[in-house]
N, CA, C and O atoms as a Tripos MOL2 file, in Angstrom:
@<TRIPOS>MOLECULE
protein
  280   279    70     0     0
PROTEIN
NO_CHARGES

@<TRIPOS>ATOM
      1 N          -7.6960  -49.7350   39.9740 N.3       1 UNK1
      2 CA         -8.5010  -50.1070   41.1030 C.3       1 UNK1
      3 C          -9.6580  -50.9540   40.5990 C.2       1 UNK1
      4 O         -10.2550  -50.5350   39.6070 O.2       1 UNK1
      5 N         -10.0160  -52.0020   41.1140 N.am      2 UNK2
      6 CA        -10.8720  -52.7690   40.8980 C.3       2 UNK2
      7 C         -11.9910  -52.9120   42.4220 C.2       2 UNK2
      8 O         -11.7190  -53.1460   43.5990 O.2       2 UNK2
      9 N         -13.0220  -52.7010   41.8600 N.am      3 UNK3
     10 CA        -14.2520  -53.1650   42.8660 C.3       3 UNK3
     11 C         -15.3770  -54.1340   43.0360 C.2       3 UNK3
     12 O         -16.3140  -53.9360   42.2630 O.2       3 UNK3
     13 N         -15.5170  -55.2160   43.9310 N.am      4 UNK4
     14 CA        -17.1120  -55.6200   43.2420 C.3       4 UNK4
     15 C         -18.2820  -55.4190   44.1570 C.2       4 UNK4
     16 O         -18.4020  -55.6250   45.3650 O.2       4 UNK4
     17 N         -18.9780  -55.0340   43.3970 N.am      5 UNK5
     18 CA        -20.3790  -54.3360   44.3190 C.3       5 UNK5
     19 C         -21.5440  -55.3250   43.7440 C.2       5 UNK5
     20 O         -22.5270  -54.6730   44.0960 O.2       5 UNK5
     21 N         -21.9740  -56.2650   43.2070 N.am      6 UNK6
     22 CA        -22.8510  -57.2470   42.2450 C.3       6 UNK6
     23 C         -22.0020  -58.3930   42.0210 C.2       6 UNK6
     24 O         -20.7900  -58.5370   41.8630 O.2       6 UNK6
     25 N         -23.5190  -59.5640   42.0740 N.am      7 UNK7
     26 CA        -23.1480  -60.5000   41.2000 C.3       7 UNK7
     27 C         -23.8130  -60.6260   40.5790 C.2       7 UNK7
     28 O         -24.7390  -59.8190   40.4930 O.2       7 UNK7
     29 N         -23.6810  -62.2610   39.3920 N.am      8 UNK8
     30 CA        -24.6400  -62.1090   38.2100 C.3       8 UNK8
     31 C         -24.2840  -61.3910   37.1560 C.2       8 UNK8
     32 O         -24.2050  -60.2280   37.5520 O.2       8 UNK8
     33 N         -23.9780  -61.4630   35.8160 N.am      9 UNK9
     34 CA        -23.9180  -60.6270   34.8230 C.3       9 UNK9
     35 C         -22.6010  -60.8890   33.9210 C.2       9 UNK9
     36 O         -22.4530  -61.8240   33.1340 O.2       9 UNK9
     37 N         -21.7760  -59.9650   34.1790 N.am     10 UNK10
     38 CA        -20.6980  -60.4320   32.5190 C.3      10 UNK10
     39 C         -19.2070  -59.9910   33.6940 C.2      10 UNK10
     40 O         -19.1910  -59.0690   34.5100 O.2      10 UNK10
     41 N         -18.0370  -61.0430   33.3930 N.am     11 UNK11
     42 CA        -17.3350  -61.2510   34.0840 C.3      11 UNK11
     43 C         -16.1850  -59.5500   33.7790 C.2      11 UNK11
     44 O         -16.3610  -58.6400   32.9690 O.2      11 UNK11
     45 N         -15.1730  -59.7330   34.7390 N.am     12 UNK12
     46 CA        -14.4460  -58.0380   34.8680 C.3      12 UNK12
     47 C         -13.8550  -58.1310   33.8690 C.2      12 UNK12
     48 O         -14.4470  -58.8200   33.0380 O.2      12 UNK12
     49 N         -12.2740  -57.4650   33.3420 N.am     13 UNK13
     50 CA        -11.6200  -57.9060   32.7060 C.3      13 UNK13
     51 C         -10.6610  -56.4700   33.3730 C.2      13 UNK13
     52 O         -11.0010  -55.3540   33.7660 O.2      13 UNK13
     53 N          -9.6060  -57.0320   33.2750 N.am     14 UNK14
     54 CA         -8.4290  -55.9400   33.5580 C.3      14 UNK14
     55 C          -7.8630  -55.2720   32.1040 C.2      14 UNK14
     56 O          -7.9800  -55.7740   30.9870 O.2      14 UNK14
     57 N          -7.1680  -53.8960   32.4830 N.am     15 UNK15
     58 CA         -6.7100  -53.2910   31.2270 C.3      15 UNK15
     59 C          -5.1310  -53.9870   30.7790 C.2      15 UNK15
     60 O          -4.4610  -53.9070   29.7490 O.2      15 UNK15
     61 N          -4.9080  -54.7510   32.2090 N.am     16 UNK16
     62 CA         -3.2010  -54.9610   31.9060 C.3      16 UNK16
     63 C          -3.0730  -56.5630   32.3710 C.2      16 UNK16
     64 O          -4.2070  -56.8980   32.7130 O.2      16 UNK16
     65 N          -2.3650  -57.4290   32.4880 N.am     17 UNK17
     66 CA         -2.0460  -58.3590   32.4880 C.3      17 UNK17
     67 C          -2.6160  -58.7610   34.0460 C.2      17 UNK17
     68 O          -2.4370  -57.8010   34.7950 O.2      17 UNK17
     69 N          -3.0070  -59.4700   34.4700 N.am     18 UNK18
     70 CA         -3.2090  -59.6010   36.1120 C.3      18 UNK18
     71 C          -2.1310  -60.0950   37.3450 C.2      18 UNK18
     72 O          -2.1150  -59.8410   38.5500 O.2      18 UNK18
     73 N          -1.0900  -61.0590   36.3300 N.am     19 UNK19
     74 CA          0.4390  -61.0330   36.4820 C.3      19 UNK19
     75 C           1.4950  -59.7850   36.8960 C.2      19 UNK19
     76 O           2.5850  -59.6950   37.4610 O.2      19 UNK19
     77 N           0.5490  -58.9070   36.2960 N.am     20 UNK20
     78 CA          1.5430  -57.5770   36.2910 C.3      20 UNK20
     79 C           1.2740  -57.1570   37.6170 C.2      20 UNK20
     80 O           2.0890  -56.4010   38.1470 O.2      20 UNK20
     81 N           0.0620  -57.5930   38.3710 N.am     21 UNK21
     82 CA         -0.5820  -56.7190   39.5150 C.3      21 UNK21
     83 C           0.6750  -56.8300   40.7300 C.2      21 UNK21
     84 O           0.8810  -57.8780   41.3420 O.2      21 UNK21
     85 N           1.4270  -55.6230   40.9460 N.am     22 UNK22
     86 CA          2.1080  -55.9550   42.2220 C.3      22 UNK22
     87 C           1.5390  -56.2390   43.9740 C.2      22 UNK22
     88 O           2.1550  -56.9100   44.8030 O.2      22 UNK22
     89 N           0.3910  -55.6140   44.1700 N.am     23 UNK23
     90 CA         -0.1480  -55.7440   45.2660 C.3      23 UNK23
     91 C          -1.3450  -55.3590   45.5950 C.2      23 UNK23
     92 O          -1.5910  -54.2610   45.0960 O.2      23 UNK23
     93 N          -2.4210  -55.8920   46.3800 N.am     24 UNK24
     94 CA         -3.3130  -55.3820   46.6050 C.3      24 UNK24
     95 C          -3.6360  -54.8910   47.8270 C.2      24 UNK24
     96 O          -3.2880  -55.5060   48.8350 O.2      24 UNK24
     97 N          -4.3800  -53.6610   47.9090 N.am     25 UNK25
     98 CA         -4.8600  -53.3060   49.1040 C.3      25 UNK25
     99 C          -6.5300  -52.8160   49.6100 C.2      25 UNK25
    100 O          -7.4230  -52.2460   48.9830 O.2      25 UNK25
    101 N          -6.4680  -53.2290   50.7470 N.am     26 UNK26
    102 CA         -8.2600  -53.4540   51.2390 C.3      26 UNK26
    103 C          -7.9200  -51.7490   51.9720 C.2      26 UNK26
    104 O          -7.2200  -51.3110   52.8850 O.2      26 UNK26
    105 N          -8.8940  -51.1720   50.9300 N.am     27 UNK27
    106 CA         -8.7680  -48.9930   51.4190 C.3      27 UNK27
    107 C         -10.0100  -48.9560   52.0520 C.2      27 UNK27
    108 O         -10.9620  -49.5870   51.5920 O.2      27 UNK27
    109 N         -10.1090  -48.1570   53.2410 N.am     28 UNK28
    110 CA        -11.6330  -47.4640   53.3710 C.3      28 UNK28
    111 C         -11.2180  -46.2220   52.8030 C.2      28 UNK28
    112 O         -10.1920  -45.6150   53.1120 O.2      28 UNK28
    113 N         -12.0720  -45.8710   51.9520 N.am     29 UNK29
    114 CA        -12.5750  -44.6400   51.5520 C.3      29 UNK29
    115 C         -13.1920  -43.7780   51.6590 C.2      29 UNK29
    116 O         -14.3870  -44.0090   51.4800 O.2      29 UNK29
    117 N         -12.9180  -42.7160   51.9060 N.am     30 UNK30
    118 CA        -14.2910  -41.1890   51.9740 C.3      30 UNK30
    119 C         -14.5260  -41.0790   50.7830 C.2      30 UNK30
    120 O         -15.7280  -41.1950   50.5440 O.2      30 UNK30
    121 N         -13.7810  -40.8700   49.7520 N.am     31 UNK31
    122 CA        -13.8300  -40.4420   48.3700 C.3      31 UNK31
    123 C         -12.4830  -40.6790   47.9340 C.2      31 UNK31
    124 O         -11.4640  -41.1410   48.4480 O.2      31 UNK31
    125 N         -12.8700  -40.1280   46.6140 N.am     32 UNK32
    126 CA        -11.6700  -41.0070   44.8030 C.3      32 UNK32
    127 C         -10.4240  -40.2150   45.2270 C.2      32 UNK32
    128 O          -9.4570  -40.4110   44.4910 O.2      32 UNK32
    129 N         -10.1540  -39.0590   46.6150 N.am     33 UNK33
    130 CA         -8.8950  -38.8530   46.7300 C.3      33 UNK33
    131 C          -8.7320  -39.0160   48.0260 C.2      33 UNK33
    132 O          -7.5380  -38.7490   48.1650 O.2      33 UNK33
    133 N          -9.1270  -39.2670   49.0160 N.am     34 UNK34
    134 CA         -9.2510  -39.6970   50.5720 C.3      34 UNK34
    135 C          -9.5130  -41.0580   50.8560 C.2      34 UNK34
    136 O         -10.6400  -41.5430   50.7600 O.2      34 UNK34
    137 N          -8.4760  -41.7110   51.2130 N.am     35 UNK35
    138 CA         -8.7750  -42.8600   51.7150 C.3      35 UNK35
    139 C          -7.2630  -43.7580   52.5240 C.2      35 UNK35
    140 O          -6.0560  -43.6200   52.3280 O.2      35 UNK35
    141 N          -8.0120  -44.6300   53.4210 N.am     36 UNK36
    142 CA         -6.8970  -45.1780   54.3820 C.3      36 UNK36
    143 C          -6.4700  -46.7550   53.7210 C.2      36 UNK36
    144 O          -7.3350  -47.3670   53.0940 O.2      36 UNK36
    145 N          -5.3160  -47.2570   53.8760 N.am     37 UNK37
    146 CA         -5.1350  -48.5180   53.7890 C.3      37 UNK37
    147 C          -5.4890  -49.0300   54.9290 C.2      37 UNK37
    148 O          -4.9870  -48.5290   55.9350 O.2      37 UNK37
    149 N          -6.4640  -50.1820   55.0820 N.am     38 UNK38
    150 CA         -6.4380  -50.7570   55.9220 C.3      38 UNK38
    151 C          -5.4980  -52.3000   56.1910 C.2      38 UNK38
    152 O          -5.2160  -52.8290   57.2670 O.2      38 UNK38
    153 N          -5.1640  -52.7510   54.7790 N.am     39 UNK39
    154 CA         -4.7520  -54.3000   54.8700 C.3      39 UNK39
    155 C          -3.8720  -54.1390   53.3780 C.2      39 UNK39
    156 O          -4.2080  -53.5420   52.3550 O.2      39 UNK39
    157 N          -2.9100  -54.7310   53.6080 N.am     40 UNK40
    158 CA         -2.0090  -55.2220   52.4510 C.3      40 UNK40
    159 C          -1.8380  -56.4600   52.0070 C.2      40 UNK40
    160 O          -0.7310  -56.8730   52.3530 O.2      40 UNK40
    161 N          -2.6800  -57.5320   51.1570 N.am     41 UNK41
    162 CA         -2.5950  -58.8300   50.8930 C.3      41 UNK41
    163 C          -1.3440  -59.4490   50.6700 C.2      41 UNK41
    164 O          -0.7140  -59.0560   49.6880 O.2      41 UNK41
    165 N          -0.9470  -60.1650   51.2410 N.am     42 UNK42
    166 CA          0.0100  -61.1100   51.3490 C.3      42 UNK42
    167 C          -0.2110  -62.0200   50.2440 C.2      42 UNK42
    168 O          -1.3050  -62.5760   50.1550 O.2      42 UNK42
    169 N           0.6840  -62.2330   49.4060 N.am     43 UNK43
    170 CA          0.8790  -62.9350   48.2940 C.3      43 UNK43
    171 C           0.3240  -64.3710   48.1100 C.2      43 UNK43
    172 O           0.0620  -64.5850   46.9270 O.2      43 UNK43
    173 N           0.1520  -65.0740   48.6610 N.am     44 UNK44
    174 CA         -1.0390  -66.0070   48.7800 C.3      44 UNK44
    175 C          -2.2380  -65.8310   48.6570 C.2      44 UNK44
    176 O          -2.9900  -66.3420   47.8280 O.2      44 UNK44
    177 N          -2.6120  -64.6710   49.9600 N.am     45 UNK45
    178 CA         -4.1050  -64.1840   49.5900 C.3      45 UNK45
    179 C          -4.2480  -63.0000   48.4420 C.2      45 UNK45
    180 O          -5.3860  -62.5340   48.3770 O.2      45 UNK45
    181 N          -3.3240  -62.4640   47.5710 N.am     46 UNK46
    182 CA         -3.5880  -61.8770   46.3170 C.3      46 UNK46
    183 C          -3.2820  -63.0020   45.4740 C.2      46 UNK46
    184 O          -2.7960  -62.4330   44.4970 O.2      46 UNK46
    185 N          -3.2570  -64.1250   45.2470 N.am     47 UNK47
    186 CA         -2.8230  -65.2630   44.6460 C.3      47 UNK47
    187 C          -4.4750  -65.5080   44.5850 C.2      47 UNK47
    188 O          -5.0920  -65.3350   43.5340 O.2      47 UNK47
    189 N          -5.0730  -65.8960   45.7260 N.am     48 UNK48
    190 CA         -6.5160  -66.6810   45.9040 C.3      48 UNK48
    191 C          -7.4060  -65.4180   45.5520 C.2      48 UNK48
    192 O          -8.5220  -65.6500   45.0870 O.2      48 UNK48
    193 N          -7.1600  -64.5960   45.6640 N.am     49 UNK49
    194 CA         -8.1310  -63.2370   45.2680 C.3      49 UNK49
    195 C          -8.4830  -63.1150   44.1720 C.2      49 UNK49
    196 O          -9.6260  -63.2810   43.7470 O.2      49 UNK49
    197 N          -6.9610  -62.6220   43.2310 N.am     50 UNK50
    198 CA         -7.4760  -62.9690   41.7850 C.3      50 UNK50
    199 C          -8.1010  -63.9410   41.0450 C.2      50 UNK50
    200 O          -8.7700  -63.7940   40.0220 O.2      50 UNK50
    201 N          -7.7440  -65.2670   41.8340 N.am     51 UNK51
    202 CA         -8.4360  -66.6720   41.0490 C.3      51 UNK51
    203 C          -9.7660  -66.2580   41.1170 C.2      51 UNK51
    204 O         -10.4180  -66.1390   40.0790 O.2      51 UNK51
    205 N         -10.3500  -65.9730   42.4420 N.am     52 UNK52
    206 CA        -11.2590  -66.0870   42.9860 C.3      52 UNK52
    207 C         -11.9840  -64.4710   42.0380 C.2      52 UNK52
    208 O         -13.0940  -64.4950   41.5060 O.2      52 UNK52
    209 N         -11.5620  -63.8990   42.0330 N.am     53 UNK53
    210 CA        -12.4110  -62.4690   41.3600 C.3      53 UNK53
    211 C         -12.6740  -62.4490   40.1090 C.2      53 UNK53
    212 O         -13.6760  -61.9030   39.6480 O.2      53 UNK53
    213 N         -11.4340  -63.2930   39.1430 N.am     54 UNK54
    214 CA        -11.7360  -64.0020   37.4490 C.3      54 UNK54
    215 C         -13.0730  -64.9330   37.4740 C.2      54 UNK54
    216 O         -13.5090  -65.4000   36.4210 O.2      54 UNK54
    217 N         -13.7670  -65.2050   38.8580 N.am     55 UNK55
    218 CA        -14.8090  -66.4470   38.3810 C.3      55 UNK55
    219 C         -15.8430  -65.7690   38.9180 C.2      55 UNK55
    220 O         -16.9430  -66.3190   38.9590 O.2      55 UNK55
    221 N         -15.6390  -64.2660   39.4950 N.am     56 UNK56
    222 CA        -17.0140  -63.3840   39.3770 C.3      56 UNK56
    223 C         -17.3230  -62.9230   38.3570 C.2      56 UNK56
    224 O         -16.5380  -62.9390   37.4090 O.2      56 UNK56
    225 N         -18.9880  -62.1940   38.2390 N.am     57 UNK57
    226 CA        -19.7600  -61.7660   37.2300 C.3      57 UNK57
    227 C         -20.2290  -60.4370   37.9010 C.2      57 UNK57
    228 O         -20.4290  -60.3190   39.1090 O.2      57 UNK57
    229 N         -20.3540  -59.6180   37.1270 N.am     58 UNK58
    230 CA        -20.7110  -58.1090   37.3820 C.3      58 UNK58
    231 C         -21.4550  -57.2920   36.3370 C.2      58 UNK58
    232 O         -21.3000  -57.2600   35.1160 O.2      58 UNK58
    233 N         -22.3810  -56.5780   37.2000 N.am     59 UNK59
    234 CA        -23.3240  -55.9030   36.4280 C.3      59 UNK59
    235 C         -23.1940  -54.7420   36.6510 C.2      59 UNK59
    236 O         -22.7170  -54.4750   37.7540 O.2      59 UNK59
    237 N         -23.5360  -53.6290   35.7660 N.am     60 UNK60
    238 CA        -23.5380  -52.0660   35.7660 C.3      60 UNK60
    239 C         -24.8770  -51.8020   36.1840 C.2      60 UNK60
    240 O         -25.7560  -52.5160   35.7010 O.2      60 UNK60
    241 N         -25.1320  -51.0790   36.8370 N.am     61 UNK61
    242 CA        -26.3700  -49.9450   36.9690 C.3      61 UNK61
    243 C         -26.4410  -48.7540   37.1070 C.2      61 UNK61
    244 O         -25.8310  -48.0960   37.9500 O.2      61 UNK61
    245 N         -27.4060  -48.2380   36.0600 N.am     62 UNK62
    246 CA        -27.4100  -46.7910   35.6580 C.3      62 UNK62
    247 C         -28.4700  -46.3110   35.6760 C.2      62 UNK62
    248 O         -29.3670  -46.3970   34.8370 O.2      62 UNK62
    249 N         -28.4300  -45.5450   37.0370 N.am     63 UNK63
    250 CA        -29.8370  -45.0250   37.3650 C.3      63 UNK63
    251 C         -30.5260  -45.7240   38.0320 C.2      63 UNK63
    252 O         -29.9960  -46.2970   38.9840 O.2      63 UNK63
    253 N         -32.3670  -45.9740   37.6840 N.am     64 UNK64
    254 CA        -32.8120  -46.7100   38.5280 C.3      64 UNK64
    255 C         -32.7260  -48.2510   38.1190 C.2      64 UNK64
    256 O         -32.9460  -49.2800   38.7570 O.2      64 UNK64
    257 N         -32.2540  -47.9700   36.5930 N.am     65 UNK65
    258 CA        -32.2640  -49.5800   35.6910 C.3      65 UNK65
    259 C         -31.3510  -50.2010   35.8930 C.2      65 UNK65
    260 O         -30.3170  -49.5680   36.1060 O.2      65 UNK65
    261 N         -31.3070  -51.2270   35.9150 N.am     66 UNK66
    262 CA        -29.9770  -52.5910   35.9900 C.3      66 UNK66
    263 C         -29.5890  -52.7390   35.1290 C.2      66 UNK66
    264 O         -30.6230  -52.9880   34.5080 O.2      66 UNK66
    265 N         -28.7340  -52.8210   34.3440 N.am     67 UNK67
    266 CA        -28.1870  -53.1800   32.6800 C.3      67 UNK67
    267 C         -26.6930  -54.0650   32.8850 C.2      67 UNK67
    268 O         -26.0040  -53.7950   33.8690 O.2      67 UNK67
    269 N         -26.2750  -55.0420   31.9860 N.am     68 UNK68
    270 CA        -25.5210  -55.6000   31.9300 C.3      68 UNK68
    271 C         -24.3400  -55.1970   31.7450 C.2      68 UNK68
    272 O         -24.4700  -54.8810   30.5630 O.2      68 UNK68
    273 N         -23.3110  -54.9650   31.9780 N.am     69 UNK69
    274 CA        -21.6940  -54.3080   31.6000 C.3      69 UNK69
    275 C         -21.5580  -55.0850   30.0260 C.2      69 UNK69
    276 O         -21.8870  -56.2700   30.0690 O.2      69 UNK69
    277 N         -21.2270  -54.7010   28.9820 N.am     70 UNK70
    278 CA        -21.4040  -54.8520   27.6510 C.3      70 UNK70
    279 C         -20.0840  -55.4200   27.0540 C.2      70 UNK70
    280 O         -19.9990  -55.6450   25.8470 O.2      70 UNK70
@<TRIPOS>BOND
     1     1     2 1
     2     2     3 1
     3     3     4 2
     4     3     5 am
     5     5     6 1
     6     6     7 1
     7     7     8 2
     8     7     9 am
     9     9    10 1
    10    10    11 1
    11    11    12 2
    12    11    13 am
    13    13    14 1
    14    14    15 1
    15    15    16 2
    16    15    17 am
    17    17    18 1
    18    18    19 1
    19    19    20 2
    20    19    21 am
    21    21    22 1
    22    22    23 1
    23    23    24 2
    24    23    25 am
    25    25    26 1
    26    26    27 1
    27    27    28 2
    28    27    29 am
    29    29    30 1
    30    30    31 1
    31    31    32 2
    32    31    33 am
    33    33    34 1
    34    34    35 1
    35    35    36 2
    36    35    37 am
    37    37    38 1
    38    38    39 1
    39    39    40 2
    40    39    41 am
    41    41    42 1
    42    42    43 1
    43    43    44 2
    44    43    45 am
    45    45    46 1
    46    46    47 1
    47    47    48 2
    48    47    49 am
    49    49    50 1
    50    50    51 1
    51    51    52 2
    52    51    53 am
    53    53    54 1
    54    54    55 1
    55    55    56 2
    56    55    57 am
    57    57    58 1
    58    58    59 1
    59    59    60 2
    60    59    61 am
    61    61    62 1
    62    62    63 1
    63    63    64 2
    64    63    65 am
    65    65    66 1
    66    66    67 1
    67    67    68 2
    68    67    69 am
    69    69    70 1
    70    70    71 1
    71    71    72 2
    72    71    73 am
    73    73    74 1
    74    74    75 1
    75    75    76 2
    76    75    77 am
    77    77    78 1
    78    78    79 1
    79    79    80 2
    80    79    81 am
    81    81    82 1
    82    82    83 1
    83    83    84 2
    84    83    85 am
    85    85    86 1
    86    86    87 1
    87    87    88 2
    88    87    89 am
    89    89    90 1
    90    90    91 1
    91    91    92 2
    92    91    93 am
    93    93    94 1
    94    94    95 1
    95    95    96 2
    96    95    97 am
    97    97    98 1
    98    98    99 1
    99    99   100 2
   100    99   101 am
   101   101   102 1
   102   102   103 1
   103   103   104 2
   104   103   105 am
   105   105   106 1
   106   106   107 1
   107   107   108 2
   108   107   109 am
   109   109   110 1
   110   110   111 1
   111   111   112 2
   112   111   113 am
   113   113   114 1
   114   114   115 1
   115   115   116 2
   116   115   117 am
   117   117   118 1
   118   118   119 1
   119   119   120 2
   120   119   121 am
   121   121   122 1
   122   122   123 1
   123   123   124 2
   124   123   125 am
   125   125   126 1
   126   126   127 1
   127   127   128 2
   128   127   129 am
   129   129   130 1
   130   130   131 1
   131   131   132 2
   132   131   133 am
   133   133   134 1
   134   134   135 1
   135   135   136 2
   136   135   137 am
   137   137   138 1
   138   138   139 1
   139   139   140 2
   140   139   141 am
   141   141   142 1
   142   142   143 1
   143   143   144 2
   144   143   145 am
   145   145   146 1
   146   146   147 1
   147   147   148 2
   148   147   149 am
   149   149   150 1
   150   150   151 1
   151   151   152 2
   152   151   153 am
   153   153   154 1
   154   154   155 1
   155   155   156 2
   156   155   157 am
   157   157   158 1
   158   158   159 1
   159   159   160 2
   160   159   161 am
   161   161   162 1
   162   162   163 1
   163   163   164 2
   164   163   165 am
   165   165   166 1
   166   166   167 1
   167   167   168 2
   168   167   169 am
   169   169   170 1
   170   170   171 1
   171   171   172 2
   172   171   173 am
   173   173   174 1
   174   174   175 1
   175   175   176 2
   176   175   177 am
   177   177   178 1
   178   178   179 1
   179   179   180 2
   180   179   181 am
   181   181   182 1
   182   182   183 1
   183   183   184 2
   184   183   185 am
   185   185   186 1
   186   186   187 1
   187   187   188 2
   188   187   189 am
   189   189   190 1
   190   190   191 1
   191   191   192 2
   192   191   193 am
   193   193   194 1
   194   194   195 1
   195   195   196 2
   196   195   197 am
   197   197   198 1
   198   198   199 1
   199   199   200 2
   200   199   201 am
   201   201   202 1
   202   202   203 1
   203   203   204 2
   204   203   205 am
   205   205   206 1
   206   206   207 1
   207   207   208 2
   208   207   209 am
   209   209   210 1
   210   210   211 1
   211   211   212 2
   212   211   213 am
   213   213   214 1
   214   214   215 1
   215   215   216 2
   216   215   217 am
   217   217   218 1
   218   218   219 1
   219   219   220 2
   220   219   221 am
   221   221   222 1
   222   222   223 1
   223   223   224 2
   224   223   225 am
   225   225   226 1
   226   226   227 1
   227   227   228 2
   228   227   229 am
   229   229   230 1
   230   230   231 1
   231   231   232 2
   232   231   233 am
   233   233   234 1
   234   234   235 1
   235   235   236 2
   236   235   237 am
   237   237   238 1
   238   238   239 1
   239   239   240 2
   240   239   241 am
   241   241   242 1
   242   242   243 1
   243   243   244 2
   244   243   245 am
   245   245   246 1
   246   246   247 1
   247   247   248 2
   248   247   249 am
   249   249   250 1
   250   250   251 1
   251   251   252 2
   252   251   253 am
   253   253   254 1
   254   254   255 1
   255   255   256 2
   256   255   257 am
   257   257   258 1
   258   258   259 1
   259   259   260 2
   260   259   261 am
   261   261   262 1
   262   262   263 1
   263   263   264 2
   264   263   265 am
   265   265   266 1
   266   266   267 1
   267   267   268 2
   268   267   269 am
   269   269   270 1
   270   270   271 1
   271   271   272 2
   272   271   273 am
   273   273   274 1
   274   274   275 1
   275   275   276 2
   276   275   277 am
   277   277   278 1
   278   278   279 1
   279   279   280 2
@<TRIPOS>SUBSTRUCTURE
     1 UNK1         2 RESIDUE 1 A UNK
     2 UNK2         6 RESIDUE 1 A UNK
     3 UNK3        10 RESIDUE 1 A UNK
     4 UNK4        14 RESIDUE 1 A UNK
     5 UNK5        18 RESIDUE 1 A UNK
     6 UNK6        22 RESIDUE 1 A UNK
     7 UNK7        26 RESIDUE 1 A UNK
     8 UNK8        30 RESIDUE 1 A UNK
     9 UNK9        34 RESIDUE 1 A UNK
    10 UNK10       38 RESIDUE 1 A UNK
    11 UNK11       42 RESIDUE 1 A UNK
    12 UNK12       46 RESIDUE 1 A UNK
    13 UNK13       50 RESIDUE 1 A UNK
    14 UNK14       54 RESIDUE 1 A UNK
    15 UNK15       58 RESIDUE 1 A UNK
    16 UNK16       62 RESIDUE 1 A UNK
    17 UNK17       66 RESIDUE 1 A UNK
    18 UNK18       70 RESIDUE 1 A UNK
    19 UNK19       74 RESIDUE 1 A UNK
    20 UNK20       78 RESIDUE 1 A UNK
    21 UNK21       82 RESIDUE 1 A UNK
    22 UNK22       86 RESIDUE 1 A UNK
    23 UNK23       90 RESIDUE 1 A UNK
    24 UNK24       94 RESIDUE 1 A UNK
    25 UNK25       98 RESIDUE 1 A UNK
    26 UNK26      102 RESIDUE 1 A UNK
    27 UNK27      106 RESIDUE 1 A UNK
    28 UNK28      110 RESIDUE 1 A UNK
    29 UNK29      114 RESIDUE 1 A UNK
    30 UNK30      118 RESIDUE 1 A UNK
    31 UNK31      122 RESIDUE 1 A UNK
    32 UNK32      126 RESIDUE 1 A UNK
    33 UNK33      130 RESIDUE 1 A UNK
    34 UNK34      134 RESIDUE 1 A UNK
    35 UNK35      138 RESIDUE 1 A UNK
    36 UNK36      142 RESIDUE 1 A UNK
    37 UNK37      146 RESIDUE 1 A UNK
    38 UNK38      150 RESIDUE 1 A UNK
    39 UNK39      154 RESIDUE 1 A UNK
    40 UNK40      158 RESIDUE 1 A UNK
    41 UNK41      162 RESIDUE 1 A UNK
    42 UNK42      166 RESIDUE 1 A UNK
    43 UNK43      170 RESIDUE 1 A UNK
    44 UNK44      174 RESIDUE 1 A UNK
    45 UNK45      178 RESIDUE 1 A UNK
    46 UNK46      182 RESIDUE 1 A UNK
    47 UNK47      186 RESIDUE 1 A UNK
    48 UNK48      190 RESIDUE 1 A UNK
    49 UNK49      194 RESIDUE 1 A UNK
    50 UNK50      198 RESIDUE 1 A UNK
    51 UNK51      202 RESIDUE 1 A UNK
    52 UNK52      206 RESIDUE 1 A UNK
    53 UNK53      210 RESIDUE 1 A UNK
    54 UNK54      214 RESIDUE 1 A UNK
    55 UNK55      218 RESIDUE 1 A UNK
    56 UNK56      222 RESIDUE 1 A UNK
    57 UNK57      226 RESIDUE 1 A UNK
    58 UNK58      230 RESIDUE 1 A UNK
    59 UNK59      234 RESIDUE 1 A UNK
    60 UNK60      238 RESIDUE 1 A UNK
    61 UNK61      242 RESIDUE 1 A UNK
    62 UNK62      246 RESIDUE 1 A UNK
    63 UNK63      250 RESIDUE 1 A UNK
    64 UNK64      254 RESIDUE 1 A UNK
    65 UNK65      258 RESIDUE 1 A UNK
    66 UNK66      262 RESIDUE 1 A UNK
    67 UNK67      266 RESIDUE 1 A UNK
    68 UNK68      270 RESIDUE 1 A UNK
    69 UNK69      274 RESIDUE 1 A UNK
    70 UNK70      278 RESIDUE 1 A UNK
């Protein structure tokens, strides 16, 4: 699962190939085991998503401090 909540800072990186990704989906969530699909991206728009999410930047924050993802 990938999220972005920030911009600014040091870009994502996936654990596995981004090729490999079979599909994405837009969840509302209650919590890390409750949650609804709302939308299933259609292969075009997971095509433009990923381009588009490799040329974001993301920062960690921990606590009240802002710190850079390392």
């Amino acid at each position: 699962m990938a999220s972005s909540a920030g911009c600014g800072g040091n870009p994502y990186s996936f654990k596995e190939p981004i090729d490999e990704i079979e599909s994405i989906e837009i969840v509302s969530a209650e919590n890390s085991l409750e949650f609804t699909v709302l939308k299933t991206l259609s292969e075009e728009e997971k095509e433009d998503f990923l381009e588009r999410f490799q040329t974001m930047e993301f920062h960690k924050y921990l606590g009240a401090r802002r710190q850079s993802v390392p």
